[in-house]
C-alpha positions, 0 to 999 in steps of 0.5 A: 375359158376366154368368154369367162374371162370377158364376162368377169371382167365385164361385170367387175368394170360396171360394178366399178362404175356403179360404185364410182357413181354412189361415190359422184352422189356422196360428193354432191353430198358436200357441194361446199368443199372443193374438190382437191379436198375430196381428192385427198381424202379419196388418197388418204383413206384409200392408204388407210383400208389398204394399210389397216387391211395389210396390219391385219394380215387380210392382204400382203402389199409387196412392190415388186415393179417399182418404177412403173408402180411410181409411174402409175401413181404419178400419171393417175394423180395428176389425171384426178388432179387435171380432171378436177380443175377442167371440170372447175375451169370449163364447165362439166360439160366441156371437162368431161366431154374431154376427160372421157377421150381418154379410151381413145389414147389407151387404146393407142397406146395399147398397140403400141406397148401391149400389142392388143389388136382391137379390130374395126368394130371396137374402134367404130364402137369407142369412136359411137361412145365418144360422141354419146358422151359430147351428146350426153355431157353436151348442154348450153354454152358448154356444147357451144364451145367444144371447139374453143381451145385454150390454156385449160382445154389443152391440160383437160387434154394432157389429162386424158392422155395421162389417164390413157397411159396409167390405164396401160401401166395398169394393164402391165403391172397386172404381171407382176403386182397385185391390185393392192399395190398398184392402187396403193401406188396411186393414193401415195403419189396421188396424196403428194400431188394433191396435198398442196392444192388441197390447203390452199382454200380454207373450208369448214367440214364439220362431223357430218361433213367428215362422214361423208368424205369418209364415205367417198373415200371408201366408195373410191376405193372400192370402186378402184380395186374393182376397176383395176382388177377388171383390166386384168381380165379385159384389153386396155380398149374393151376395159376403158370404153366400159368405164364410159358407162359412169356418166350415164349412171351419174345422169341416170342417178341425178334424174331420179334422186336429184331431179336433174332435167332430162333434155332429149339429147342425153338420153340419146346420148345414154343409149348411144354408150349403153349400145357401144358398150353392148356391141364390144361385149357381143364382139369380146375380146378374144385375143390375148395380147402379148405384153411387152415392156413399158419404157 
């Protein structure tokens, strides 16, 4: 029963990452509107599947937790919000080498509050992921710079840590919400968030332009629900070191569809990840943890 679970919630984490990264080609798609923009349709659309969804009958949004519903839509708007802006301000190597520390806090953090107990070789695995990623995203003056810290480094930072905390706020939330009202908890507060930065910088979108953050937003969406739904059948530790494999589908894509380089050092880094990730699932996830209050 347990070994079912893990692998349910195995596959829908991947596929979630396989979704996100048709959503990464999407939005290099549209390489003129920024990216606050594209945060705020990913919010506004997801609202709008969800409602239309709810008018029709076909899902029932009902709010039970309020308060940690806020909170996760709270710390996941602004992990989009700061993931975005270090990616502007330091490159996309150094920005996502430290937005993808995040598995590292979660799983602290689900110690702490859920009482998971993941054993050495899943943290020896998350800590193996971490460094395929700084491999994999690692490229030029953005790999030399790793260690300079300054004003964006340090939000880069407090973005991963909200991104670890909204991951655990997931996990909780899975008691008494269902994945419809925990997203939809992120595309309202994450469309407050956004909707100010969004308008600071005029652009022209057009229809084809509108289409295709149509796309992204539905691509979002999907990708969202099928992630949030994975937490509930994997620890916050397993379920976050899994979404680590995006940026290996993102270089995968870029190489064969957009004939991106392919330097050795990410391809060491791909199978780095790839490997960490088999490892926790021939390990699984055997204990169930015990879920206490958040707060």
């Amino acid at each position: 029963m347990k070994h079912n679970r893990m692998t349910k919630g195995v596959v829908l984490m991947v596929l979630s990452s396989v979704v996100f990264c048709v959503m990464s080609v999407l939005i290099k798609c549209v390489p003129g509107i920024d990216s606050f923009k594209t945060s705020l349709f990913r919010f506004f659309i997801g609202m709008a599947v969800l409602g239309t969804a709810a008018l029709f009958g076909f899902i029932h949004l009902r709010f039970l937790n309020g308060r940690l519903l806020f909170l996760r839509g709270l710390f996941g708007g602004i992990a989009v919000f700061l993931f975005f802006l270090s990616i502007a301000k330091l490159g996309i190597a150094k920005g996502t080498v430290i937005s993808y520390s995040y598995p590292i806090f979660a799983s602290v953090l689900g110690i702490v509050f859920l009482h998971e107990k993941p054993d050495w070789r899943q943290w020896l695995a998350l800590a193996t992921a971490l460094f395929g990623i700084i491999l994999l995203s690692g490229s030029g003056s953005g790999a030399s710079s790793l260690m300079t810290v300054g004003v964006y480094e340090v939000l880069a930072l407090v973005g991963a840590v909200c991104s670890a905390v909204a991951v655990v706020i997931i996990k909780r939330l899975h008691d008494t919400d269902s994945i419809y009202a925990i997203f939809y908890s992120q595309c309202v507060i994450g469309l407050w968030l956004i909707v100010i930065p969004a308008n600071l910088v005029p652009c022209s979108i057009g229809y084809l332009g509108g289409a295709i953050l149509l796309g992204i937003g539905l691509a979002a969406t999907i990708a969202q629900l099928l992630m949030t739904e994975g937490y509930r059948y994997t620890s916050v530790s397993v379920g976050s070191l899994l979404c680590m494999t995006l940026p290996v589908f993102n270089f995968l894509v870029g190489v064969l569809v957009f004939h991106e380089p392919m330097p050795l050092r990410a391809i060491v880094g791909s199978i780095i990840v790839i490997a960490s990730c088999m490892l926790v699932i021939m390990i699984g996830n055997h204990s169930e943890p015990v879920i206490s209050k958040i707060g």
